[in-house]
Backbone as a chain_set.jsonl record, in Angstrom:
{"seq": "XXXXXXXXXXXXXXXXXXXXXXXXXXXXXXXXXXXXXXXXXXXXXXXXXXXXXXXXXXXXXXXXXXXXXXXXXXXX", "coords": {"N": [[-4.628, -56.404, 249.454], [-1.517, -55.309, 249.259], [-0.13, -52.932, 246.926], [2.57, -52.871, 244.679], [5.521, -51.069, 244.555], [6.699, -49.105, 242.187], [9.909, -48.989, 240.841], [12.862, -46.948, 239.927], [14.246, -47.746, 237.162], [15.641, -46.417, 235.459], [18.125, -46.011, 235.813], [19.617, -47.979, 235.762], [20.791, -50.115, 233.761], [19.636, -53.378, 231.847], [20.698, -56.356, 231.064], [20.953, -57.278, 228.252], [21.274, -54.431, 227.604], [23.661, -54.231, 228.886], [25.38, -56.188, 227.66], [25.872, -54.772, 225.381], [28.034, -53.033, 225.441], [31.214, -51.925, 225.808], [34.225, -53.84, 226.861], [36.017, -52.072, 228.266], [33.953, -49.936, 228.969], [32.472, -51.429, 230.61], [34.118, -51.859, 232.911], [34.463, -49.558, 233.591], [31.829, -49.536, 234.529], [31.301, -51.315, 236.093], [32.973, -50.237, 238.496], [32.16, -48.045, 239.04], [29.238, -48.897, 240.254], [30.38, -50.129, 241.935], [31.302, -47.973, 243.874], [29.164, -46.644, 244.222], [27.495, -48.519, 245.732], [29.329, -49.015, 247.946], [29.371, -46.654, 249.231], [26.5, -46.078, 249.919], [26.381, -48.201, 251.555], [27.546, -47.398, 253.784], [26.159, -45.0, 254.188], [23.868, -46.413, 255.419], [25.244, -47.771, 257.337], [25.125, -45.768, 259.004], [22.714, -45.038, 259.433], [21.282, -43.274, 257.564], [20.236, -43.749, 255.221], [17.55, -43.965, 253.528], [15.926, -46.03, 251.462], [16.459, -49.116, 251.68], [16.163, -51.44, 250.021], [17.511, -50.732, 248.015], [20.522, -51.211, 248.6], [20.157, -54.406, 248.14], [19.389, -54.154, 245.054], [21.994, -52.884, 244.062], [23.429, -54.881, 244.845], [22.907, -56.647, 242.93], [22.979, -55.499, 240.379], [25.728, -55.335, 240.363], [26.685, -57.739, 240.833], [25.101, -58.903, 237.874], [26.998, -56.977, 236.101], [29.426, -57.841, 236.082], [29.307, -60.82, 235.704], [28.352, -60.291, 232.952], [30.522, -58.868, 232.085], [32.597, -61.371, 232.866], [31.901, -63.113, 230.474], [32.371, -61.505, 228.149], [35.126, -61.319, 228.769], [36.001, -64.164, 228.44], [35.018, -65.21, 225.508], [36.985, -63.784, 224.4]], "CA": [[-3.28, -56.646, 248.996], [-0.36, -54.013, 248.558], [0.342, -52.544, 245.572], [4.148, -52.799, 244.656], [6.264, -50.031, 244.094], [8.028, -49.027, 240.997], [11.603, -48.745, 241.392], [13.356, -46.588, 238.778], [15.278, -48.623, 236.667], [16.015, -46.34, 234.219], [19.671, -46.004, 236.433], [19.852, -49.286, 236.219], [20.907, -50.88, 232.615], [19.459, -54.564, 231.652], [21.727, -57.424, 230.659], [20.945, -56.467, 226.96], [22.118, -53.237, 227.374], [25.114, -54.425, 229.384], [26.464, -56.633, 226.631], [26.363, -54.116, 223.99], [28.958, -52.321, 225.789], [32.836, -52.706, 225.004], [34.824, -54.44, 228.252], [36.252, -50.874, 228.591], [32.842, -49.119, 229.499], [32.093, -52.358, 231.84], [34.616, -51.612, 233.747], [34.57, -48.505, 234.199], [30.529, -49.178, 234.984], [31.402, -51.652, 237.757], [33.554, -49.886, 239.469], [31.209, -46.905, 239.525], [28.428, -49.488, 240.752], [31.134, -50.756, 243.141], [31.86, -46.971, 244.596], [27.854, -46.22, 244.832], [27.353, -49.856, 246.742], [30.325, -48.457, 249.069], [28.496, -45.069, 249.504], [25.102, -46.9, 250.394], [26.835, -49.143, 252.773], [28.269, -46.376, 254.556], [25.037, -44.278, 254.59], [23.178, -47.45, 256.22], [25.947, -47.842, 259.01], [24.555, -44.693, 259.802], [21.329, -45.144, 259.336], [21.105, -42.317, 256.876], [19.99, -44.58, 253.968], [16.329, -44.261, 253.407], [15.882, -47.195, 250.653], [17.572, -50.149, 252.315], [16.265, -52.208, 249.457], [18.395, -50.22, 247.114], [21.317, -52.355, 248.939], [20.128, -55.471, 247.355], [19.169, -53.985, 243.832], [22.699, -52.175, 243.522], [24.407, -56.042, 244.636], [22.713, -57.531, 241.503], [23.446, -54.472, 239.329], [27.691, -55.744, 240.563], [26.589, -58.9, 239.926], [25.046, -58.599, 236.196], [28.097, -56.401, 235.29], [30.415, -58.743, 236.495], [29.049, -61.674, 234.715], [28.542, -60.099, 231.68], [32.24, -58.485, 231.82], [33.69, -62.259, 232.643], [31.205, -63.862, 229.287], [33.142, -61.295, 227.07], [36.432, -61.94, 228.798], [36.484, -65.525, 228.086], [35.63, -65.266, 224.408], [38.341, -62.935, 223.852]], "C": [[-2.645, -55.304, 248.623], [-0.304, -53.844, 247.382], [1.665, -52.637, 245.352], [4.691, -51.751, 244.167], [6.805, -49.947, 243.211], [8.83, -48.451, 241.51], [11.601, -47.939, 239.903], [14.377, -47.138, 238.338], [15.755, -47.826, 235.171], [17.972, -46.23, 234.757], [20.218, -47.01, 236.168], [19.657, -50.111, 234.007], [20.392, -52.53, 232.318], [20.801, -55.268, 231.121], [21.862, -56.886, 229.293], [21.627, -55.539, 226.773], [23.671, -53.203, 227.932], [26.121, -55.286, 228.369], [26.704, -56.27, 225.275], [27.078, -53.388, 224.07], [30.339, -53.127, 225.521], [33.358, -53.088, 226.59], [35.149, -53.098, 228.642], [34.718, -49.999, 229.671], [32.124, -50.484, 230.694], [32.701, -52.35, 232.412], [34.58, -50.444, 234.593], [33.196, -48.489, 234.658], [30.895, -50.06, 236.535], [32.023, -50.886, 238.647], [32.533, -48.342, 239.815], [30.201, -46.992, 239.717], [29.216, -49.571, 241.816], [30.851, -49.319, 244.644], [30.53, -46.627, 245.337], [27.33, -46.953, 245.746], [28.09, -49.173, 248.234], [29.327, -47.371, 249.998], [27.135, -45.545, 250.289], [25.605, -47.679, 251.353], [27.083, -48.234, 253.783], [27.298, -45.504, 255.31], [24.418, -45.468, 255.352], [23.466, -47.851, 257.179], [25.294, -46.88, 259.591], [23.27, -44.244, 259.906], [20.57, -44.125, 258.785], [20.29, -42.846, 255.345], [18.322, -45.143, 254.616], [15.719, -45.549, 252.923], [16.577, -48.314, 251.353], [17.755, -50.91, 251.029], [17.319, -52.109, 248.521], [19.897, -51.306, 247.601], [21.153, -53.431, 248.095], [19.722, -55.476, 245.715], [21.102, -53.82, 243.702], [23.505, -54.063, 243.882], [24.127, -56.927, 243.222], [23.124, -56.962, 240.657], [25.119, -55.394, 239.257], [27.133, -56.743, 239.986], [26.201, -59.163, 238.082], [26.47, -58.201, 235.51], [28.991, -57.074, 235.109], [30.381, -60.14, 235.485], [28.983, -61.536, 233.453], [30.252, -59.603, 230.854], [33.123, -60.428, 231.648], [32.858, -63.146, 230.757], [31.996, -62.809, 228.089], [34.678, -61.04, 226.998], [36.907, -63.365, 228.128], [36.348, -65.851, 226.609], [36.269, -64.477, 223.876], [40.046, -63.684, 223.977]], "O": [[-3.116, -54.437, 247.888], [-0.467, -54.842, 246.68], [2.112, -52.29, 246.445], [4.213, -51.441, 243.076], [7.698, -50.79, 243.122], [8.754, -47.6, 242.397], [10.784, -48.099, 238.996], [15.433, -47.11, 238.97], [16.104, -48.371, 234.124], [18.883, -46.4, 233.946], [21.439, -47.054, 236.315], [18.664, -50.426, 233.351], [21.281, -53.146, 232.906], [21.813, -54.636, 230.819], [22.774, -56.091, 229.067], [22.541, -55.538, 225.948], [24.587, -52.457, 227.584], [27.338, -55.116, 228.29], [27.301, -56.843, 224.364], [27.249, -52.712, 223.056], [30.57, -54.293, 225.202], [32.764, -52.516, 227.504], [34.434, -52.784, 229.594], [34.732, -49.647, 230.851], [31.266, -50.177, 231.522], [32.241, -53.092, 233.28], [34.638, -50.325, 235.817], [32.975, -47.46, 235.297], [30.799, -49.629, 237.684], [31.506, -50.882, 239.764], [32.405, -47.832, 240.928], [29.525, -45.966, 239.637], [28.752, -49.034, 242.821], [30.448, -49.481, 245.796], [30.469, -46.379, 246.541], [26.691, -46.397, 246.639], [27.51, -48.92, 249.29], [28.795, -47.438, 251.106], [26.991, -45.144, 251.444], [24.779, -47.724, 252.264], [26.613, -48.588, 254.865], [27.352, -45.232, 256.509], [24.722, -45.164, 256.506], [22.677, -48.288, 258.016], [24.845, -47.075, 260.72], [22.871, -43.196, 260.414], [19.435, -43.889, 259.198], [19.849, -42.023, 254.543], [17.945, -45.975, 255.442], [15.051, -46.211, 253.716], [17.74, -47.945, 251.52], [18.891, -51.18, 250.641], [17.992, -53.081, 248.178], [20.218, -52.171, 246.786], [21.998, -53.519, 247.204], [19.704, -56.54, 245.095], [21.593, -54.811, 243.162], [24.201, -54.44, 242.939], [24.92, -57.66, 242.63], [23.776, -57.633, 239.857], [25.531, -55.966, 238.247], [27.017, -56.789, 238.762], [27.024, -59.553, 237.254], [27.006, -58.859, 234.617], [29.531, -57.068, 234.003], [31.267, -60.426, 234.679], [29.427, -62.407, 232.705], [30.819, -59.822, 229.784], [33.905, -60.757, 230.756], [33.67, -63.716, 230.028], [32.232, -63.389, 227.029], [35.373, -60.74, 226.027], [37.928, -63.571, 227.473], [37.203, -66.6, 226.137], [36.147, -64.403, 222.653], [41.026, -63.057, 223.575]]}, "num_chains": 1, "name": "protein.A"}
């Protein structure tokens, strides 16, 4: 059996750490998840993008942020 790889997640904030942030700094984190997603998409058209998996880590990263941004939209 394989061994599994560690990923570095220290780039990569938990939920925890995402909802101790103010809506301000979650925005400005998605969109500078959004831009690096872009960037990685772009490198992978071109088949310059070593990690592929990184693709599907950085869509959950959007996702998390996203969810946690609309949970402290709605009680505001």
């Amino acid at each position: 059996m394989a061994a599994k790889k560690k990923t570095d997640k220290s780039a990569r904030p938990a939920a925890a750490d995402l909802r101790s942030m103010s809506v301000e700094e979650l925005r400005g984190k998605l969109a500078e998840q959004r831009q690096e997603l872009m960037t990685a998409r772009f490198k992978h058209a071109a088949a310059q993008l070593e990690k592929t998996s990184e693709l599907k880590a950085m869509r959950k990263q959007v996702a998390r942020i996203e969810t946690v941004l609309n949970e402290k939209e709605q009680r505001a």
